[in-house]
N, CA, C and O atoms as CSV, one atom per row, in Angstrom:
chain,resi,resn,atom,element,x,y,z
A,1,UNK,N,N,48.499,-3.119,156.506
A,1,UNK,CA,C,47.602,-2.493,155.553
A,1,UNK,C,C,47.952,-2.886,154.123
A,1,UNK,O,O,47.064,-3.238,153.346
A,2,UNK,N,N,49.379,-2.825,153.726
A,2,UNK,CA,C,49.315,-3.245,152.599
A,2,UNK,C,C,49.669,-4.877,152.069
A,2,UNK,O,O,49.947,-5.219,150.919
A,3,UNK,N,N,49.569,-5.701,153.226
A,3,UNK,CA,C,49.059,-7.330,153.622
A,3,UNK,C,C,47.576,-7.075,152.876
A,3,UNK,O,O,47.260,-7.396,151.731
A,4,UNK,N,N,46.981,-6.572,153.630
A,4,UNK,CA,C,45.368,-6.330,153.150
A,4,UNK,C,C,44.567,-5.828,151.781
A,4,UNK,O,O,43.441,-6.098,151.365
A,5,UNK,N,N,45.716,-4.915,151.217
A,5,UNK,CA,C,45.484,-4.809,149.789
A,5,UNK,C,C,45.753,-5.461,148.575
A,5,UNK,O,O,45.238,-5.342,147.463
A,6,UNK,N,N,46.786,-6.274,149.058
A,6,UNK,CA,C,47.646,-6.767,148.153
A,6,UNK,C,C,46.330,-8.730,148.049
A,6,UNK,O,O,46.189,-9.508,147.105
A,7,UNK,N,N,45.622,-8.762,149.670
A,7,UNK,CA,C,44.789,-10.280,149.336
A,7,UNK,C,C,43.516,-9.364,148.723
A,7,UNK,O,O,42.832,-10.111,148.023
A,8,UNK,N,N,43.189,-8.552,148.739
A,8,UNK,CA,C,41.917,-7.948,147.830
A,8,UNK,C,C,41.947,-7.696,146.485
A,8,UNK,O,O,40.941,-7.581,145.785
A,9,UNK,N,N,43.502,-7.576,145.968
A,9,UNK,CA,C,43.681,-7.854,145.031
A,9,UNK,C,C,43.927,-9.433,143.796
A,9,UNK,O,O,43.506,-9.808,142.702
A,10,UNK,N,N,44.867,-9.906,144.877
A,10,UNK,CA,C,44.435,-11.344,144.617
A,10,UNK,C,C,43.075,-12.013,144.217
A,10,UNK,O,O,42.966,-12.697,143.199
A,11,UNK,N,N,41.984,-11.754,145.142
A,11,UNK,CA,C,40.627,-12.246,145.128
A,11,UNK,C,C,40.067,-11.453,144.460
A,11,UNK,O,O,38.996,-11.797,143.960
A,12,UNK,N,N,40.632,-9.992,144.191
A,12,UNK,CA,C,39.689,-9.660,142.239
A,12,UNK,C,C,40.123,-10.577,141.521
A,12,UNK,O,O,39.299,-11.340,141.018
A,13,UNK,N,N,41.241,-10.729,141.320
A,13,UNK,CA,C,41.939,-11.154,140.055
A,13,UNK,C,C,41.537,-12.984,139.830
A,13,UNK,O,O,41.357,-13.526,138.739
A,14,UNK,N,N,41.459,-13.836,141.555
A,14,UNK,CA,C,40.896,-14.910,141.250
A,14,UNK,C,C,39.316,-15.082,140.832
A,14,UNK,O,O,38.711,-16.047,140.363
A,15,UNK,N,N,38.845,-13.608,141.232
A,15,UNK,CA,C,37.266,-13.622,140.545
A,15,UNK,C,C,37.112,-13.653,139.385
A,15,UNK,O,O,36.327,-14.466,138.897
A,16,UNK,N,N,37.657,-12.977,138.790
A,16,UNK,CA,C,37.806,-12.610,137.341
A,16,UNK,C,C,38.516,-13.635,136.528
A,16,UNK,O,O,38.244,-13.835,135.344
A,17,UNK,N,N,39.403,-14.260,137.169
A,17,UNK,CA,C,39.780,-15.624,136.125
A,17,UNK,C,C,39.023,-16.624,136.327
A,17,UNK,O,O,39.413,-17.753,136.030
A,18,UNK,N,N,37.569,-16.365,136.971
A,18,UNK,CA,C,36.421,-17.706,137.158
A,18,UNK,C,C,35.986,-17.407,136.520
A,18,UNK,O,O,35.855,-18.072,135.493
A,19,UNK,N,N,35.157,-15.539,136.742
A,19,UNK,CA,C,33.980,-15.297,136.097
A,19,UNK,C,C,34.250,-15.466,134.190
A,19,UNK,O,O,33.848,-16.263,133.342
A,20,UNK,N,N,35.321,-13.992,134.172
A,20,UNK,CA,C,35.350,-14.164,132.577
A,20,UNK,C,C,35.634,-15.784,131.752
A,20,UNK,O,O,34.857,-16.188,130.887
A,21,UNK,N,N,36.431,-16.300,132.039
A,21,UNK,CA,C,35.893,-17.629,131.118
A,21,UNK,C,C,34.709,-18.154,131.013
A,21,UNK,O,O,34.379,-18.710,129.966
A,22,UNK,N,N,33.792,-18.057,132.179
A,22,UNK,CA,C,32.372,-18.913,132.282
A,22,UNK,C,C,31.322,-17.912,131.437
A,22,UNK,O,O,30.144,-18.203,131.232
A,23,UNK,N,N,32.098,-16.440,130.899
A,23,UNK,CA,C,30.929,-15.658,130.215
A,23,UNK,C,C,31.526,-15.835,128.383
A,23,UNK,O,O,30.958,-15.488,127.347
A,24,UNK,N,N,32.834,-16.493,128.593
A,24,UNK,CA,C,32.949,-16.938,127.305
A,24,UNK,C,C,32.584,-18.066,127.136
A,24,UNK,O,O,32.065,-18.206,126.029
A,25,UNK,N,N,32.623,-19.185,127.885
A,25,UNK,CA,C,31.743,-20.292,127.598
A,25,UNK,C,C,29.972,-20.223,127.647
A,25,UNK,O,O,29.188,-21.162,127.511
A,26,UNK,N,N,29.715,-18.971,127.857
A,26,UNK,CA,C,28.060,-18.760,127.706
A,26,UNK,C,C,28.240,-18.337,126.049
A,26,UNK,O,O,27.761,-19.104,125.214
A,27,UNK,N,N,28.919,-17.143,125.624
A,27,UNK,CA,C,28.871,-16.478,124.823
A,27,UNK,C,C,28.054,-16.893,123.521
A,27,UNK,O,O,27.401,-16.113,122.828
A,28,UNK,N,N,28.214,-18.356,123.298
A,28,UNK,CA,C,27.137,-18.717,122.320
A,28,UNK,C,C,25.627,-18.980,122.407
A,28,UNK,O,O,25.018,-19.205,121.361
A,29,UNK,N,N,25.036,-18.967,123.484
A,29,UNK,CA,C,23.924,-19.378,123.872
A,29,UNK,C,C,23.111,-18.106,123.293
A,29,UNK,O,O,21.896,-18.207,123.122
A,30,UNK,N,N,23.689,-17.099,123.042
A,30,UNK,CA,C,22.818,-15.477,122.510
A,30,UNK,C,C,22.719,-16.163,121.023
A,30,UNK,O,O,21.842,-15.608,120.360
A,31,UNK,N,N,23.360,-17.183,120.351
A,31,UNK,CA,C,22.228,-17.518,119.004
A,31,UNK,C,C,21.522,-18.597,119.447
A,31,UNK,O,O,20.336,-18.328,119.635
A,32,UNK,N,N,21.910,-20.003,119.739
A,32,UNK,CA,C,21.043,-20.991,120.269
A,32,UNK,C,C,20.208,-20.825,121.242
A,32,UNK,O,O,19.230,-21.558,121.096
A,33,UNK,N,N,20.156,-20.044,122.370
A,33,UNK,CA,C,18.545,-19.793,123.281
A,33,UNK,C,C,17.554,-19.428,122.274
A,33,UNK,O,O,16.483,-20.030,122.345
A,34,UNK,N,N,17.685,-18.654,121.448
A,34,UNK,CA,C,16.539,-17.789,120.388
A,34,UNK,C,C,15.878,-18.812,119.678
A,34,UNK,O,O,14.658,-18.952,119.762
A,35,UNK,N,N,16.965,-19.915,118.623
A,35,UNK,CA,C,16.352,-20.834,118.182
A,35,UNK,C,C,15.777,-22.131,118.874
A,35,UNK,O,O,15.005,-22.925,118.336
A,36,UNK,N,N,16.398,-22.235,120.460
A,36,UNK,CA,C,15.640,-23.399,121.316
A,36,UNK,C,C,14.351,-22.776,121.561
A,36,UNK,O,O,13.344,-23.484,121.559
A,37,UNK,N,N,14.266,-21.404,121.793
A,37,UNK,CA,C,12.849,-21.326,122.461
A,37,UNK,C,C,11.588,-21.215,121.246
A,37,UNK,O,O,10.411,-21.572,121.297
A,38,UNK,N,N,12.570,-20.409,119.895
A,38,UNK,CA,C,11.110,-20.546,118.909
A,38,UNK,C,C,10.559,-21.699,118.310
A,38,UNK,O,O,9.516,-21.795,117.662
A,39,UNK,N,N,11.852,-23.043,118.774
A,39,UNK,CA,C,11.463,-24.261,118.474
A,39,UNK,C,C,10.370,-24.935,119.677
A,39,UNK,O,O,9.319,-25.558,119.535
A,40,UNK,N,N,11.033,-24.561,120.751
A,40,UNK,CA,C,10.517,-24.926,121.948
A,40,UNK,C,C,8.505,-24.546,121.857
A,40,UNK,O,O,7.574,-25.344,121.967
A,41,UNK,N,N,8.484,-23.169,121.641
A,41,UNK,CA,C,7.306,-22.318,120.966
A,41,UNK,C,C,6.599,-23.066,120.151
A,41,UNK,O,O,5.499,-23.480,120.518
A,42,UNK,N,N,7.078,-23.353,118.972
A,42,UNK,CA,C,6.363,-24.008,118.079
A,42,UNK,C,C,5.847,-25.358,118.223
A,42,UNK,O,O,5.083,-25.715,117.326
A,43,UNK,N,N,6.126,-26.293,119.267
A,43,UNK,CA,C,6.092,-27.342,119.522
A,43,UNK,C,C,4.974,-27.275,121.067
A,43,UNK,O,O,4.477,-28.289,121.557
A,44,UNK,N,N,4.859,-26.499,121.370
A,44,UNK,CA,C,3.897,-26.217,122.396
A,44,UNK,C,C,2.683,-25.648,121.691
A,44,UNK,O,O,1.550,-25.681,122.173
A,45,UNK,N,N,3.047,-25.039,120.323
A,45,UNK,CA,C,1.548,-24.412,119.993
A,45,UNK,C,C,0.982,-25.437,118.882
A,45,UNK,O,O,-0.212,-25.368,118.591
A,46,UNK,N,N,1.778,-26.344,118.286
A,46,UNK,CA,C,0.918,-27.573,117.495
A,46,UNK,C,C,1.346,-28.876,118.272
A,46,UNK,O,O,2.141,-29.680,117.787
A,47,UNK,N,N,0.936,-28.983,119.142
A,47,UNK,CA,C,1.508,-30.460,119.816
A,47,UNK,C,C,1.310,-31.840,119.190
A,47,UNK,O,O,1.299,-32.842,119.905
A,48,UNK,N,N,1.167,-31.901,117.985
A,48,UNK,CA,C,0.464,-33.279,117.655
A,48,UNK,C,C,0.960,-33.114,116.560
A,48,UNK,O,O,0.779,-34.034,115.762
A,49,UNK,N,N,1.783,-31.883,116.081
A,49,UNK,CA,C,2.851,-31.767,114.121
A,49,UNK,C,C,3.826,-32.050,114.770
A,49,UNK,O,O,4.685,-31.225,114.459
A,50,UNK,N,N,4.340,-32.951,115.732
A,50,UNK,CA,C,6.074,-32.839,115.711
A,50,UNK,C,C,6.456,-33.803,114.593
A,50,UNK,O,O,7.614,-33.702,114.185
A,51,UNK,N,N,5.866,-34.494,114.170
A,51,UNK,CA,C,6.293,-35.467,113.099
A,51,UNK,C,C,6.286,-35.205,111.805
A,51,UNK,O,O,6.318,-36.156,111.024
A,52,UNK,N,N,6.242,-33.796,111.286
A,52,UNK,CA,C,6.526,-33.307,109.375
A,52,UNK,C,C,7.617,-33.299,109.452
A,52,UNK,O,O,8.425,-32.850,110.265
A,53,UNK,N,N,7.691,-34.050,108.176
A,53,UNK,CA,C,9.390,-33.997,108.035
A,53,UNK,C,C,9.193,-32.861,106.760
A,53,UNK,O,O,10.045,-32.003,106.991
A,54,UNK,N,N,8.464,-32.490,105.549
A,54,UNK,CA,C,8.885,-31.081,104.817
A,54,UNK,C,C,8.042,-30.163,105.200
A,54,UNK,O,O,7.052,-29.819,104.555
A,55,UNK,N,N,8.516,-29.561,106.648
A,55,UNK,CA,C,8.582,-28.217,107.448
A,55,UNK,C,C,9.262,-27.657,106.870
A,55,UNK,O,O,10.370,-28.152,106.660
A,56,UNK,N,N,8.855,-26.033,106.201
A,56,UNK,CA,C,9.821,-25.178,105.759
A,56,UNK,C,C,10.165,-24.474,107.209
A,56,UNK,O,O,11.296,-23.991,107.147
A,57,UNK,N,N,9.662,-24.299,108.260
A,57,UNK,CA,C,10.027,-23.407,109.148
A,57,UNK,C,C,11.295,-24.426,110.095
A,57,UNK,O,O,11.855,-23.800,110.994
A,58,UNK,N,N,11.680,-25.760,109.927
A,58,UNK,CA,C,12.684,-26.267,110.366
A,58,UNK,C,C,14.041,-26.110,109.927
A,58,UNK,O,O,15.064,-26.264,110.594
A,59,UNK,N,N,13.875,-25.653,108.235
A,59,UNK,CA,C,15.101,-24.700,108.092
A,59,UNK,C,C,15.533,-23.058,108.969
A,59,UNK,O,O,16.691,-22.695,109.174
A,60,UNK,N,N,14.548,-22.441,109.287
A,60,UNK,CA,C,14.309,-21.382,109.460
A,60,UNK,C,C,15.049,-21.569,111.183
A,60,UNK,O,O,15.882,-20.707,111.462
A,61,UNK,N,N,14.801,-22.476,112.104
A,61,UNK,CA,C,15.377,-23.066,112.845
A,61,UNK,C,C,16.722,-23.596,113.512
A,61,UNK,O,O,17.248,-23.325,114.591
A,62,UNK,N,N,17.071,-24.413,112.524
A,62,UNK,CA,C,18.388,-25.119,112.141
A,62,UNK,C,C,19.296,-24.297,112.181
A,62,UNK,O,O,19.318,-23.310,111.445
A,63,UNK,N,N,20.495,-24.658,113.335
A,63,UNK,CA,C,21.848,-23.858,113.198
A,63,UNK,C,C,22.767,-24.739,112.772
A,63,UNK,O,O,22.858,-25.655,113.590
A,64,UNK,N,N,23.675,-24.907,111.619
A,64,UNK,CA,C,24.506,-25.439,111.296
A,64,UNK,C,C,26.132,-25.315,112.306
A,64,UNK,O,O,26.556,-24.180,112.522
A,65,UNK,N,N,26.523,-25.918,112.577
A,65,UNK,CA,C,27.984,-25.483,112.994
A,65,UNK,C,C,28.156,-27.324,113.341
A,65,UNK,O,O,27.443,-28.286,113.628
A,66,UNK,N,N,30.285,-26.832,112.961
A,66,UNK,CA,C,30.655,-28.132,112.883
A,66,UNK,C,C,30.758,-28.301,114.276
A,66,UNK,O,O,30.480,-27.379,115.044
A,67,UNK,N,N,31.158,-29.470,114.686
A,67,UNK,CA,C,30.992,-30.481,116.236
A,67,UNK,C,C,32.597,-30.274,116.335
A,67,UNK,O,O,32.874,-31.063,117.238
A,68,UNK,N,N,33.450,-29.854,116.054
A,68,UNK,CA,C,34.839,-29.777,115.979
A,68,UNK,C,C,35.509,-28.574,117.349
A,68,UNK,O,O,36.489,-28.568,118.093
A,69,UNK,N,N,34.489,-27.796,117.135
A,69,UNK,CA,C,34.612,-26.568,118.265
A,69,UNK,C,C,34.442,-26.758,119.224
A,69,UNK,O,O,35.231,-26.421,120.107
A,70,UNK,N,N,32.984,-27.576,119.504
A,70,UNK,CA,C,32.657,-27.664,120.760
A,70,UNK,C,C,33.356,-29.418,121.476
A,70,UNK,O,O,33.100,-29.935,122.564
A,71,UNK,N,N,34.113,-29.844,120.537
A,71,UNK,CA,C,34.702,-31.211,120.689
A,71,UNK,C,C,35.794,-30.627,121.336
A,71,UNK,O,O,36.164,-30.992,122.452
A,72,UNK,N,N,36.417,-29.590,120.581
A,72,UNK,CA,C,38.077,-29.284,121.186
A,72,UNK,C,C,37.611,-28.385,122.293
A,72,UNK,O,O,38.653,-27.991,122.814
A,73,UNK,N,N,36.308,-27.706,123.102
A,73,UNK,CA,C,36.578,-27.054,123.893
A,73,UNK,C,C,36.162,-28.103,125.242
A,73,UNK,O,O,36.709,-27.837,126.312
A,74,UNK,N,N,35.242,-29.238,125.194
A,74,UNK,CA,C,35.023,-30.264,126.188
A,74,UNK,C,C,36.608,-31.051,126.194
A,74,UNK,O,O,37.119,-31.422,127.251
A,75,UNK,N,N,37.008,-31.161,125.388
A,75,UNK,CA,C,38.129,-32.253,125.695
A,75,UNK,C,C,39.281,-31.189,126.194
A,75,UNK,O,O,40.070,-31.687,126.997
A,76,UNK,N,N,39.619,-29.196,125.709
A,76,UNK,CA,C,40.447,-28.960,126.757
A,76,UNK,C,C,39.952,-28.725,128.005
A,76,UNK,O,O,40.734,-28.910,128.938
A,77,UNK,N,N,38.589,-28.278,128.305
A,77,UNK,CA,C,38.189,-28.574,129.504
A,77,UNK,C,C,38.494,-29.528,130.276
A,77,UNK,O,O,39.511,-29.440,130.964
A,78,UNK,N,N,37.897,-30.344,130.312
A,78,UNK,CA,C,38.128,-31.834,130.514
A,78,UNK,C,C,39.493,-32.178,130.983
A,78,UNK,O,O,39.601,-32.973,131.917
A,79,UNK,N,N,40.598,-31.635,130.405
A,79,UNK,CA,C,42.366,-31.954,130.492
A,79,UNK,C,C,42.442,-30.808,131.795
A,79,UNK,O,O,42.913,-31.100,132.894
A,80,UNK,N,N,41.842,-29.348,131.418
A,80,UNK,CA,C,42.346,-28.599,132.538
A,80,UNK,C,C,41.917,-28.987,133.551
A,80,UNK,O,O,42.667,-28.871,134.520
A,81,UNK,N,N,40.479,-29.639,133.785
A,81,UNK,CA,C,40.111,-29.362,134.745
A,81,UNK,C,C,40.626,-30.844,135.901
A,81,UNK,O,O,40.402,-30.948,137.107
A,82,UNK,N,N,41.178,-31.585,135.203
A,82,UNK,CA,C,42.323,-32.999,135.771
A,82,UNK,C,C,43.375,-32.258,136.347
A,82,UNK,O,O,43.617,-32.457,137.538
A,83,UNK,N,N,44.232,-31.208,135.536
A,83,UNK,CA,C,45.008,-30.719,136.017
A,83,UNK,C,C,44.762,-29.364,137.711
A,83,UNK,O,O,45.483,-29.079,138.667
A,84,UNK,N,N,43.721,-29.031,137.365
A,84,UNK,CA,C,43.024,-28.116,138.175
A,84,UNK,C,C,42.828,-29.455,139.713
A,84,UNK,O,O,43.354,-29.470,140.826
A,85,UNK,N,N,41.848,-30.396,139.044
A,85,UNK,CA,C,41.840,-30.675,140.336
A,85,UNK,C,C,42.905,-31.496,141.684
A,85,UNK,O,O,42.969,-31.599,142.909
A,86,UNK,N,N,43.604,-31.933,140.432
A,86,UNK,CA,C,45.194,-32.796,140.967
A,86,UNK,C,C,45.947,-31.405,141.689
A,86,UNK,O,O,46.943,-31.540,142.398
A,87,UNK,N,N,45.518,-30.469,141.493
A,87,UNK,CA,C,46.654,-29.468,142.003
A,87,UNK,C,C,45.605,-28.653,143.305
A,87,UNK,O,O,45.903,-27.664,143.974
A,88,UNK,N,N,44.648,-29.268,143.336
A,88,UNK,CA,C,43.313,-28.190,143.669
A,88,UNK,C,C,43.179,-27.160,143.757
A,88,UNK,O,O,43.353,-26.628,144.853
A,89,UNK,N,N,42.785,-26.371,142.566
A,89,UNK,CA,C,42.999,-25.122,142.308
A,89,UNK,C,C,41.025,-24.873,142.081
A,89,UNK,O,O,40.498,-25.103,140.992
A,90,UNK,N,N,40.411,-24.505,143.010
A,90,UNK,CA,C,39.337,-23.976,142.807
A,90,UNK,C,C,38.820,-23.136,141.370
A,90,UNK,O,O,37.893,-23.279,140.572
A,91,UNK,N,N,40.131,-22.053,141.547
A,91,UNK,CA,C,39.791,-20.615,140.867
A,91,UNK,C,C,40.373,-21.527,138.896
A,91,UNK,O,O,40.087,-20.860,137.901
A,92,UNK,N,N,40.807,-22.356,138.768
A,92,UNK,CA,C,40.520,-23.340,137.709
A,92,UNK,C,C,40.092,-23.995,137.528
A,92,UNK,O,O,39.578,-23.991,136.409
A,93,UNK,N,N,39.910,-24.954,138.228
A,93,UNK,CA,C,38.464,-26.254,138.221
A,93,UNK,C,C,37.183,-25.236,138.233
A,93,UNK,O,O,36.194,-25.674,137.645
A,94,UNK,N,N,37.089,-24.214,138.696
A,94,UNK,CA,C,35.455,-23.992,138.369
A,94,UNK,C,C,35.236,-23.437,136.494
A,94,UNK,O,O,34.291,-23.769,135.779
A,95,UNK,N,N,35.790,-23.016,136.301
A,95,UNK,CA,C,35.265,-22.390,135.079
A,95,UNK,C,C,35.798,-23.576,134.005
A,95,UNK,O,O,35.488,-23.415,132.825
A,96,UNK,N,N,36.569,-24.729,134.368
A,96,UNK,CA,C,36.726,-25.780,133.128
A,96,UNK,C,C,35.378,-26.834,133.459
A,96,UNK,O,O,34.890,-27.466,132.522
A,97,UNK,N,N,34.830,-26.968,134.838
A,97,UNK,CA,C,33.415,-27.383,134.951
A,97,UNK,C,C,32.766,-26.742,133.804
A,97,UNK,O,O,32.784,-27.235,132.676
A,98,UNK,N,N,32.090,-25.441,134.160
A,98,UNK,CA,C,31.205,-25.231,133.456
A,98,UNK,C,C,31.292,-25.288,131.714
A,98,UNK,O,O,30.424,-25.669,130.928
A,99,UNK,N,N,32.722,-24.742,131.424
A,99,UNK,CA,C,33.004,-24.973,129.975
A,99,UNK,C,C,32.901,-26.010,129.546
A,99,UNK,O,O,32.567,-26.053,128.362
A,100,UNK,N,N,33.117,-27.255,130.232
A,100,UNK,CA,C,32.377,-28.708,129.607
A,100,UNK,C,C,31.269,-28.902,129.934
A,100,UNK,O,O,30.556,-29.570,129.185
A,101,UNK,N,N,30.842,-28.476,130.946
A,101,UNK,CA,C,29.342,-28.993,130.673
A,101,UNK,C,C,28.462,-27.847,129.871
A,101,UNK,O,O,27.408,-28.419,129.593
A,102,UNK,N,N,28.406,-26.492,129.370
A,102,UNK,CA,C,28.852,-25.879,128.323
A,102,UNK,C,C,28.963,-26.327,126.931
A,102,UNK,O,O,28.605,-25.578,126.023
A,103,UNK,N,N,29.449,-27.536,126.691
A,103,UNK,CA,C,30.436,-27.853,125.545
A,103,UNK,C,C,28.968,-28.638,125.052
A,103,UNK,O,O,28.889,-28.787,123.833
A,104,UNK,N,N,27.837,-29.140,125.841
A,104,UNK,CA,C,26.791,-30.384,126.204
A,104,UNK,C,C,25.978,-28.936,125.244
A,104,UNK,O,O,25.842,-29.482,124.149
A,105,UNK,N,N,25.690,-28.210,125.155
A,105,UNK,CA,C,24.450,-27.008,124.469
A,105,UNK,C,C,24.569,-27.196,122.714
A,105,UNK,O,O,23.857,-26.520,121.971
């Protein structure tokens, strides 16, 4: 019996070191989905303006952020997930997958 509690505990704890990283590698998509889709929006409702270049509503759009963040989180991805799979560790190779491909948004 306590064989049996002790692997149910294990398999929370390997759930939870998949899930929570893959909801911190979402965590930014709550500002960029908003601005893909009102861009996405706007481009479905004038199909034939994609070509103004002085659009004031393309500022309105535009998220600035440096490429430095999402550079250092694909390339430690990328390292863990070599190490993850040389060792084959499922419950690490999955969530450095998604954090690089993640890193692609």
């Amino acid at each position: 019996r306590i064989q049996y509690n002790m692997r149910a505990w294990i398999t929370l704890l390997d759930l939870s070191c998949e899930i929570l990283p893959i909801i911190t590698f979402v965590s930014p998509a709550t500002i960029f989905l908003p601005v893909l889709l009102k861009q996405q929006q706007r481009h479905t409702n004038n199909p034939g303006h994609d070509h103004q270049v002085n659009d004031n509503t393309n500022n309105a759009t535009c998220i600035e952020m440096p490429p430095l963040a999402l550079t250092t989180q694909m390339l430690q991805c990328f390292l863990w997930g070599i190490y993850a799979h040389q060792l084959h560790m499922m419950t690490l190779l999955i969530p450095n997958v998604f954090g690089f491909l993640l890193g692609f948004i």
